[in-house]
Steps between C-alpha positions, in 0.01 A plus 500: 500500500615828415616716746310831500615826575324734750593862397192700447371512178243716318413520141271783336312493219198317314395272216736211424797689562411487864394131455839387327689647791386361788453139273897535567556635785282275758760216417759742670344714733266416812403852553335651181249821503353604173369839473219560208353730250146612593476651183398234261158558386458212217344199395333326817661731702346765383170375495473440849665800602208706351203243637587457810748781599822294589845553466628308205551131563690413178903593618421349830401145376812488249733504803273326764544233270863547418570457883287245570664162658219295455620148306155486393510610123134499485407805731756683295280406221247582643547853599683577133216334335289749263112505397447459147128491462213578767269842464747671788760294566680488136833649524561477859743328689359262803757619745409897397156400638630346834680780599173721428274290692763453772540884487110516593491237751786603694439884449831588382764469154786471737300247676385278264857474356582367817243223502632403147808449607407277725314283284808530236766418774644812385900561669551843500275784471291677187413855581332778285725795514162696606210439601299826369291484164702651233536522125827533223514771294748637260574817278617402140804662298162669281363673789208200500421373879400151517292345771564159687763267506357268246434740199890590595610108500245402173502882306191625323700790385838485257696319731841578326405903702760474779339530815640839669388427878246284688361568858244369722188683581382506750832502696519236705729419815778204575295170664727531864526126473662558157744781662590342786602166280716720263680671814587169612616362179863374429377556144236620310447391115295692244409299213502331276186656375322756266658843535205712526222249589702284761780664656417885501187496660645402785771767551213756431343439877552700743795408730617258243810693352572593869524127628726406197759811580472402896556134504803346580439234252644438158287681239499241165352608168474204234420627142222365264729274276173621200315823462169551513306709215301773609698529824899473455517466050852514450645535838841355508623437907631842600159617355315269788788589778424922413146464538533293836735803633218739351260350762783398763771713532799478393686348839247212536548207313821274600490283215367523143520111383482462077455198322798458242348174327369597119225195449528340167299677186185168552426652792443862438185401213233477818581897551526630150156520504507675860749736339715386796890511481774371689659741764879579414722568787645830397770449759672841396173743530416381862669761738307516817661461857464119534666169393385353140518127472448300211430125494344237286111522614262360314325163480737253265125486275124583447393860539776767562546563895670453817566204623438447892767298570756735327354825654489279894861420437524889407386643809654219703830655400414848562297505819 
């Protein structure tokens, strides 16, 4: 059996960025805290966040189920598994509902995350980085505000626009649990996830950027090894390191971790038609105050992203 470490770890972000992480990092750390976007509003997510008021449950399931111990493949299933007919229930996930009955019984989002990590065996802790209603919004290079995190992430405008700023609104505060777990932290990881969508929302809260510039742990940045149309088009890495220090500062981040691997051409002909490209690391254009690192990142096949292990072996070496 593997011998786990117990530095304090906590990872921020959303979507499967957040997943792939802490997929990795549970197999070398017993104390994990995930910290996540309240600002998707898609899909089944955002469904139930306009029916019945709650905070979205999407994020949260991702890494209740990334951290779950349970040997029992089928709950895991189960709480992934997806609608696909039913006047209602089409397009949402099973676990999305538990948390948003659980949320009703027990009166409480923060609350009903706990219960479901009990019933997942979860080892560590999942916490939304606040726990106030809010919504993503962002200004675009053409002076054209758009509204909510999904018409950012899936664009009904030209998504090749660049997108000049995003903020929340309303402004929301830091969940204390959240704060507290950050000012604790040996190290705290942002990303792997969508720039704008994933990552950023959660430096916009209030307190957030304050935490990261007070904590004695090791700040680690890992850059999306693909870009993202409508959100980063042709961002090479210093691009995605600059807009972190936009939101950040420039004295926060530690580490800025980029993926050296170029997949082979096979694999790039899923995203040609998501006018997605591979993310160079411009090693000479990135010049902020913190130590670049570039390593071979990605998964050896399939679709183009991070692979746990590498990125657990990652921050095992710089915690």
């Amino acid at each position: 059996m593997k011998l786990k470490s117990d530095k304090k770890i906590v990872v921020i972000g959303g979507g499967t960025g957040v997943f792939t992480a802490l997929s990795g990092l549970k197999h070398y750390f017993s104390n994990l805290t995930a910290v996540v976007t309240m600002a998707d509003d898609g899909g089944s997510t955002g469904v139930l966040r306009e029916e019945f008021g709650i905070l979205p449950p999407g994020d949260i399931r991702r890494a209740l189920i990334a951290l779950s111990a349970s040997d029992n493949k089928m709950l895991s299933d189960l709480f992934s598994y997806r609608f696909q007919e039913g006047v209602g229930l089409s397009g949402h996930s099973f676990g999305n509902l538990m948390i948003t009955a659980l949320e009703r019984i027990t009166g409480g989002f923060d609350k009903a995350i706990y219960e479901v990590s009990k019933i997942l065996a979860v080892q560590g802790k999942v916490l939304p980085v606040t726990l106030k209603e809010t919504r993503l919004m962002a200004e675009l290079d053409n002076g054209s505000i758009v509204k909510g995190e999904n018409n950012i992430d899936i664009p009904q405008h030209d998504g090749r626009v660049r997108i000049k700023k995003v903020w929340l609104k309303p402004a929301v505060n830091i969940n204390p649990q959240a704060r507290q777990a950050i000012m604790s932290a040996d190290a705290i990881i942002i990303g792997p996830g969508d720039l704008y969508t994933s990552l950023i929302p959660n430096l916009l809260v209030g307190g957030m950027k304050e935490a990261l510039n007070r904590t004695r742990g090791r700040v680690i940045y890992f850059v999306n090894v693909m870009t993202k149309f409508g959100e980063t088009n042709g961002f090479q890495a210093s691009d995605f390191a600059r807009e972190m220090e936009n939101y950040l500062g420039r004295n926060v981040l530690d580490y800025v971790v980029i993926n050296k691997t170029r997949p082979s051409a096979m694999r790039f002909r899923p995203y040609v038609r998501e006018h997605s490209e591979f993310v160079e690391a411009d090693i000479d254009n990135l010049d902020g105050k913190y130590t670049t690192i570039t390593s071979a990142l990605i998964r050896r096949y399939g679709l183009i992203r991070h692979d746990p292990e590498k990125v657990a072996k990652m921050v095992k070496m710089l915690a």
